[in-house]
N, C-alpha and C positions, 0 to 999 in steps of 0.2 A: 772300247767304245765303238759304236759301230760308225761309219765311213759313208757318207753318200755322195759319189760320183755323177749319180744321172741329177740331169735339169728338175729344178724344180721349177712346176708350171702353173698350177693351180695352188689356192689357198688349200685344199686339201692334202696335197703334197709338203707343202711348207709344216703340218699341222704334223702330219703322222711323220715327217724327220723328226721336229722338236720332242713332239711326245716320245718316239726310240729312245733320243740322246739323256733326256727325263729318265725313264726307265732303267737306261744304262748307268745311268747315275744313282740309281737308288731313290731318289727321289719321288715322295706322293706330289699330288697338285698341289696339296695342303701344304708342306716342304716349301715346294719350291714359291707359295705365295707368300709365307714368311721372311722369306729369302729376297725374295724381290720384293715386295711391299704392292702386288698386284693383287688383285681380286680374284678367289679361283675362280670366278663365273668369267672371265675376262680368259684366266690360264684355260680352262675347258672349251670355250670359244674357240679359243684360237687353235688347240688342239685337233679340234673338228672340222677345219677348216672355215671360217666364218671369214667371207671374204670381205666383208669392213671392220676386222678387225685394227686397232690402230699401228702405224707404222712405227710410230717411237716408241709405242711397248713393244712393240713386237720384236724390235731392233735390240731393245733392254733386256726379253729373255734371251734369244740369241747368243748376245754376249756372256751374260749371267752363267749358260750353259755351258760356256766355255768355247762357241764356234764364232767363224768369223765368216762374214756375206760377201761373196764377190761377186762380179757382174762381169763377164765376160763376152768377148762376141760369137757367135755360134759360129759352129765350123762348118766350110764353105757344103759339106755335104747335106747341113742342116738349114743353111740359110735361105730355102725354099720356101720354107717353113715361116720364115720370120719376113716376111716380103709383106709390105704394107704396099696400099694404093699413093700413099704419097712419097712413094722412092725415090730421091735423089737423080739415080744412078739413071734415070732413061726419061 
């Protein structure tokens, strides 16, 4: 089953992990909306990244597929990157 390391940043990235680990799994949309009791127009959505897709299905296929979501803090060579105007820190 394939493995993703890098960040995921946009709903389009989020969409084409899910769809891989889908794939890897043998699984059509059609499949996996039986499975999970979601609508394919809902599974293709999110696939494609549709960024109001919902959080608690999204979170449902996720699971379903067998992976698990972490949130972790970037690492300090990336945290340039994630610098909001409303920083704490200054």
């Amino acid at each position: 089953m394939p493995t993703h390391n890098a960040p995921l940043r946009t709903p389009a990235e989020l969409g084409a992990a899910l769809r891989a680990q889908r794939k890897a799994q043998g699984l059509t949309l059609e499949q996996l909306s039986g499975l999970s009791g979601l609508g394919m127009r809902f599974l293709s959505e999110l696939e494609r990244g549709k960024a109001t897709a919902e959080l608690g299905k999204t979170l449902e296929v996720i699971a379903l597929l067998g992976l698990d979501c972490f949130l972790v803090p970037r690492s300090s060579t990336n945290s340039a990157e994630g610098k909001h105007s409303h920083d704490e820190s200054g």
